[in-house]
C-alpha positions as a Markdown table, in Angstrom:
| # | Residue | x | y | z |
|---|---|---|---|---|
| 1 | Unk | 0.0 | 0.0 | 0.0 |
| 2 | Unk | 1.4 | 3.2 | -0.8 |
| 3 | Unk | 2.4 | 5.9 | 1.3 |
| 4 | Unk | -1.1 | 8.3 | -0.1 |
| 5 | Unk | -3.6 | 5.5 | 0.6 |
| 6 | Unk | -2.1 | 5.3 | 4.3 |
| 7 | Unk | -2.2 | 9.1 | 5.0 |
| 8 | Unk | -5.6 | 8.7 | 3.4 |
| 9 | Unk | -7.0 | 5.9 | 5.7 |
| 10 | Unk | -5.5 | 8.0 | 8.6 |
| 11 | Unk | -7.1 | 10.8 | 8.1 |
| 12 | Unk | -10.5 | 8.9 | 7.7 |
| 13 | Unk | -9.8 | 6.8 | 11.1 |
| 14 | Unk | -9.3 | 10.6 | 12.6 |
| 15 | Unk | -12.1 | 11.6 | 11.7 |
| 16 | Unk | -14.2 | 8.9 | 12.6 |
| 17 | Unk | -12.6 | 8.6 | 16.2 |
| 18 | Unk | -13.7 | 13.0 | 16.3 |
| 19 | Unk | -17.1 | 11.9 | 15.4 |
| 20 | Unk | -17.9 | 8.7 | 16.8 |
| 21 | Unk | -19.6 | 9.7 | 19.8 |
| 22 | Unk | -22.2 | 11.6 | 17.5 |
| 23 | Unk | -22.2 | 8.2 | 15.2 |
| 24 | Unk | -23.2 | 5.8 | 17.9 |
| 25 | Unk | -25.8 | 8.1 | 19.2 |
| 26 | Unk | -27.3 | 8.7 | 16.0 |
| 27 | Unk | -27.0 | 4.6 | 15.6 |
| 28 | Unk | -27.1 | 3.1 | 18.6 |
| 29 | Unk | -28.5 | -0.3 | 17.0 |
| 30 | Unk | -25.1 | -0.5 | 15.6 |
| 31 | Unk | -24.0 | -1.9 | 12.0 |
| 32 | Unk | -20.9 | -1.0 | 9.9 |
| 33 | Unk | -20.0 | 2.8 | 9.2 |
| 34 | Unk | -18.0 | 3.6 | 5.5 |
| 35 | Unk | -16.1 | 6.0 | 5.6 |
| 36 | Unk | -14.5 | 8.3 | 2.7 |
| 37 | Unk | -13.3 | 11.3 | 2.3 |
| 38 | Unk | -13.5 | 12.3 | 5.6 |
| 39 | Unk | -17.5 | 12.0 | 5.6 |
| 40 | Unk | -19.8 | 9.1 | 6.7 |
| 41 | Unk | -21.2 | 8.1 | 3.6 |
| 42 | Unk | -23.4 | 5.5 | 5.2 |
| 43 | Unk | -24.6 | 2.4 | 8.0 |
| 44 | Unk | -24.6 | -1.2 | 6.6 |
| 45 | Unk | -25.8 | -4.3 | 8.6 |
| 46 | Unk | -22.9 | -6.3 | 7.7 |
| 47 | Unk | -19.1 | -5.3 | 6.8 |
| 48 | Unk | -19.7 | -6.9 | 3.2 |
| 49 | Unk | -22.6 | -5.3 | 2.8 |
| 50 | Unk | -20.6 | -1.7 | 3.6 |
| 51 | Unk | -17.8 | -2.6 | 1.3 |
| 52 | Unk | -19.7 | -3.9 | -1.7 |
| 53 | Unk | -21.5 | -0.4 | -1.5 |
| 54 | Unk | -17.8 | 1.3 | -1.0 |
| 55 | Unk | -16.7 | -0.6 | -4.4 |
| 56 | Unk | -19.4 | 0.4 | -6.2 |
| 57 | Unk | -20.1 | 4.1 | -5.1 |
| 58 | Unk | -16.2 | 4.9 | -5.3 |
| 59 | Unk | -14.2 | 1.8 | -6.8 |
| 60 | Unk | -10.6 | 0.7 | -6.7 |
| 61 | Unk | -9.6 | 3.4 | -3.9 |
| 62 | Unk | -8.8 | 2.6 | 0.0 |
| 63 | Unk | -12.3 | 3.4 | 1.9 |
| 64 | Unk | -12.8 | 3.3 | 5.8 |
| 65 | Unk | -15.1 | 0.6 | 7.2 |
| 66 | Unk | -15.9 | 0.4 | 11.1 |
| 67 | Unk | -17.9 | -1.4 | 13.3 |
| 68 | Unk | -20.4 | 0.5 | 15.7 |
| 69 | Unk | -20.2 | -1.9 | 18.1 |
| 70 | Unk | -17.5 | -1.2 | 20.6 |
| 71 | Unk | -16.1 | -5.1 | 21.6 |
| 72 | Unk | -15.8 | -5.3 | 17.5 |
| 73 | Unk | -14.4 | -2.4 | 16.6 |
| 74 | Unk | -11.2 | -1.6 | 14.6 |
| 75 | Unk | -10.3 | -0.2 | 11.9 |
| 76 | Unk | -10.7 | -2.3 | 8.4 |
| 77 | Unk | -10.1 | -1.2 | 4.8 |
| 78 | Unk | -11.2 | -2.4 | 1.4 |
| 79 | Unk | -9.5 | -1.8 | -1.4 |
| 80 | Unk | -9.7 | -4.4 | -4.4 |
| 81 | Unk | -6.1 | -3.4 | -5.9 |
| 82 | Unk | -3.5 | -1.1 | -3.7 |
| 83 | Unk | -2.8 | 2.5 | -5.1 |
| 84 | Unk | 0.7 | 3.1 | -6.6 |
């Protein structure tokens, strides 16, 4: 993985850990937050269900994916080829 996806995931991972208080009030049932571009884009039930929308909203790029469920969480990427 290059150097530019890594800072990207980081800064995602920052923001989410700013704004997860406010995410898992606004979900407290839970589920699988994507995250890109510094935004939450959405709430899946399942991680594959968070990454196939990831892949097909913004394709062969690293995205954020995060469970809302505290004893799961930590911080998982998707990315179907690495950026060089």
């Amino acid at each position: 993985m290059s150097q530019s996806s890594i800072s990207i995931l980081e800064n995602n991972y920052k923001w989410f850990l700013n704004h997860q208080d406010e995410i898992m009030k606004q979900y407290p049932e839970g589920g699988f937050a994507l995250i890109w571009n510094c935004a939450l884009i959405g709430i899946w039930g399942s991680r594959n269900l968070a990454m196939t929308e990831g892949i097909r909203q913004f394709g062969k790029v690293p995205f954020l994916i995060r469970s809302l469920e505290e004893e799961k969480a930590h911080q998982v990427n998707f990315s179907l080829n690495p950026i060089t």
